[in-house]
C-alpha positions as a Markdown table, in Angstrom:
| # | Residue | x | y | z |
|---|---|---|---|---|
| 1 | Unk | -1.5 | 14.9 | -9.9 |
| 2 | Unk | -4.4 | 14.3 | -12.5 |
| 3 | Unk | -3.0 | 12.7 | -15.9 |
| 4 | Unk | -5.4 | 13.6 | -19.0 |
| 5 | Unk | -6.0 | 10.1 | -20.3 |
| 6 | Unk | -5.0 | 10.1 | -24.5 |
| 7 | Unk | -1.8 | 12.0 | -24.0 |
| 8 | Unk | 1.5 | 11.2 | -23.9 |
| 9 | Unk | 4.3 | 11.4 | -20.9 |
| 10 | Unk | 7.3 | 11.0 | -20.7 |
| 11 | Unk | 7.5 | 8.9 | -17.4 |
| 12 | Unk | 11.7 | 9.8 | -16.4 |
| 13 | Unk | 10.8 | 13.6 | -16.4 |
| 14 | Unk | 7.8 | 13.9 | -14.9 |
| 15 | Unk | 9.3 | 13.7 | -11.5 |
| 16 | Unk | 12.1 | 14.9 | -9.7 |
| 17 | Unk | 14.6 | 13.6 | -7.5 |
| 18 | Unk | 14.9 | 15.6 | -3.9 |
| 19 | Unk | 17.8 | 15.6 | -2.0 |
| 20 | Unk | 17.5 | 12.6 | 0.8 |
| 21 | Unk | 14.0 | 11.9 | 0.3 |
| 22 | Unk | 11.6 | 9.3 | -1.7 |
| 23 | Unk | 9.2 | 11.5 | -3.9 |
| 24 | Unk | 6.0 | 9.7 | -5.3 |
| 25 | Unk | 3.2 | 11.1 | -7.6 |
| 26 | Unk | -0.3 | 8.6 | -7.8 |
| 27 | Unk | -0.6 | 8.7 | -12.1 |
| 28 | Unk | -3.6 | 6.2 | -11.8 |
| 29 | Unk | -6.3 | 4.9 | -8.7 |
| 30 | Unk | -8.9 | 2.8 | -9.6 |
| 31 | Unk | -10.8 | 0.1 | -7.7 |
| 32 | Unk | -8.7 | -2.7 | -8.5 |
| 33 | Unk | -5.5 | -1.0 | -8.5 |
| 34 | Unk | -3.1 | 1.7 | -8.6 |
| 35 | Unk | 0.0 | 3.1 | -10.9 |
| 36 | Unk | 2.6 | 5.3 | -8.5 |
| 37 | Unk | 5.6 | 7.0 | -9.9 |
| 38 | Unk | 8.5 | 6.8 | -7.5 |
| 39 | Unk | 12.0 | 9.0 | -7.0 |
| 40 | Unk | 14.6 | 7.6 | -4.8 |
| 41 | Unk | 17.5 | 9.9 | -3.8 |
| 42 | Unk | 20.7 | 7.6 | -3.8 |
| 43 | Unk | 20.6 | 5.6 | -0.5 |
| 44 | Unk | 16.9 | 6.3 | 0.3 |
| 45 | Unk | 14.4 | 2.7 | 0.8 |
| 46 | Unk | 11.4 | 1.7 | 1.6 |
| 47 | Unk | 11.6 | -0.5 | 5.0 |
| 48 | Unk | 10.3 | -3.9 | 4.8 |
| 49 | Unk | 6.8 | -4.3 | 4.6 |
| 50 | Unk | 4.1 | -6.8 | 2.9 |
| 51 | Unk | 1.4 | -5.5 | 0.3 |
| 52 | Unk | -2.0 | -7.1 | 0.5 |
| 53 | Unk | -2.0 | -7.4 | -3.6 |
| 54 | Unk | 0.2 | -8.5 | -6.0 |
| 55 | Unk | 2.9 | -5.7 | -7.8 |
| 56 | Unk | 4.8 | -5.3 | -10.4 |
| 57 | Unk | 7.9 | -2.6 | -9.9 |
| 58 | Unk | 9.6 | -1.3 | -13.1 |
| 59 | Unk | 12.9 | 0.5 | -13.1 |
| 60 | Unk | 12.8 | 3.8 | -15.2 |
| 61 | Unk | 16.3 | 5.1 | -13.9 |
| 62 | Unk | 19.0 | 4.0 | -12.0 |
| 63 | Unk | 19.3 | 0.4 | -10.0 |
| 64 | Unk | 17.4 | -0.7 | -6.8 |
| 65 | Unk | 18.3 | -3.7 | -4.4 |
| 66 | Unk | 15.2 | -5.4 | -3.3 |
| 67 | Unk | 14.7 | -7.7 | -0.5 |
| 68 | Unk | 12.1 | -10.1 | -1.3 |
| 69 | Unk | 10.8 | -12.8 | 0.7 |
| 70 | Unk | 14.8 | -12.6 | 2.4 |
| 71 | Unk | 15.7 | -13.0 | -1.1 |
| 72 | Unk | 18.3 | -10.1 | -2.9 |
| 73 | Unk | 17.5 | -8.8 | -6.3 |
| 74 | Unk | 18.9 | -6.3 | -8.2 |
| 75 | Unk | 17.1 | -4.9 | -10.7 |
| 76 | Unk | 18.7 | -2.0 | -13.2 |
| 77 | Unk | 16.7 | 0.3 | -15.7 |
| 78 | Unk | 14.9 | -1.0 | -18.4 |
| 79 | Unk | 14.1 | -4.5 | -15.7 |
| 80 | Unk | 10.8 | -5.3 | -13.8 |
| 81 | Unk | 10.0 | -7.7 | -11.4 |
| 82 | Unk | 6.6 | -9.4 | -9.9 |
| 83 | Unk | 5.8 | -8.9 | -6.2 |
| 84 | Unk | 3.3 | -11.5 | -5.3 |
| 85 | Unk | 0.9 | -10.5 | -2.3 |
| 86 | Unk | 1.4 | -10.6 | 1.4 |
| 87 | Unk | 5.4 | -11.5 | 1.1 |
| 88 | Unk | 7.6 | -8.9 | 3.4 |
| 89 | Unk | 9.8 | -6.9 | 0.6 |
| 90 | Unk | 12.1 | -3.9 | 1.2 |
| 91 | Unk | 13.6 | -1.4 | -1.4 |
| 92 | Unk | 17.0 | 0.5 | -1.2 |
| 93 | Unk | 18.2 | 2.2 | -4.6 |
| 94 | Unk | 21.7 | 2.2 | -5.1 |
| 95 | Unk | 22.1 | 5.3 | -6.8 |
| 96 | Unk | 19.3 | 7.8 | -7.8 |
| 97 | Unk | 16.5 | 5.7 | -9.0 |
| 98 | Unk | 13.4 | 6.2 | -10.3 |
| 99 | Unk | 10.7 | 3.4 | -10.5 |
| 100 | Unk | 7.1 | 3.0 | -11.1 |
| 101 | Unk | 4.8 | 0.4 | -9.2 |
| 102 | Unk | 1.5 | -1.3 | -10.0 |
| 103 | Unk | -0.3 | -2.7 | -7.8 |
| 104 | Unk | -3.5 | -4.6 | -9.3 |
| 105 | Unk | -6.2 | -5.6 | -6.7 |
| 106 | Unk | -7.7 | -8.2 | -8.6 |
């Protein structure tokens, strides 16, 4: 998907949710990093893996459990956390959720 730059979105809407599956949309990719809307059926994850750069992971809907660096987090709409680089994390919302990640390469 290709986002005119100087208009408005509205970030919730502009994905859907699909039964048992993660959906993602790129909004942004640029050399030093990326913007990736996320939408998490209830019970879907990402398995634990590590990210060569540093993210930041805001929830838009709903409430994930992350697992970072063996640590539990959970994070509800409206919260953000900071990912550093090259620590194993793994995501499993808790009930529909809806999340959008940066990742910044530099």
């Amino acid at each position: 998907m290709v986002l005119d730059t100087s208009e408005k979105y509205d970030l919730v809407n502009l994905i859907e949710y699909q039964d048992n599956s993660v959906v993602s949309i790129e909004l942004m990719k640029k050399q030093t990093g990326t913007v990736t809307l996320f939408a998490f059926d209830k019970g879907e994850g990402l398995s634990e893996h590590t990210a060569p750069f540093d993210a930041m992971i805001q929830v838009l809907d709903g409430t994930l459990e992350l697992t970072l660096g063996g640590q539990l987090y959970t994070i509800n709409e409206g919260e953000m956390i900071i990912m550093p680089r090259d620590v194993p994390h793994a995501l499993l919302a808790q009930t529909k959720l809806k999340i959008l990640l940066t990742m910044i390469k530099s």
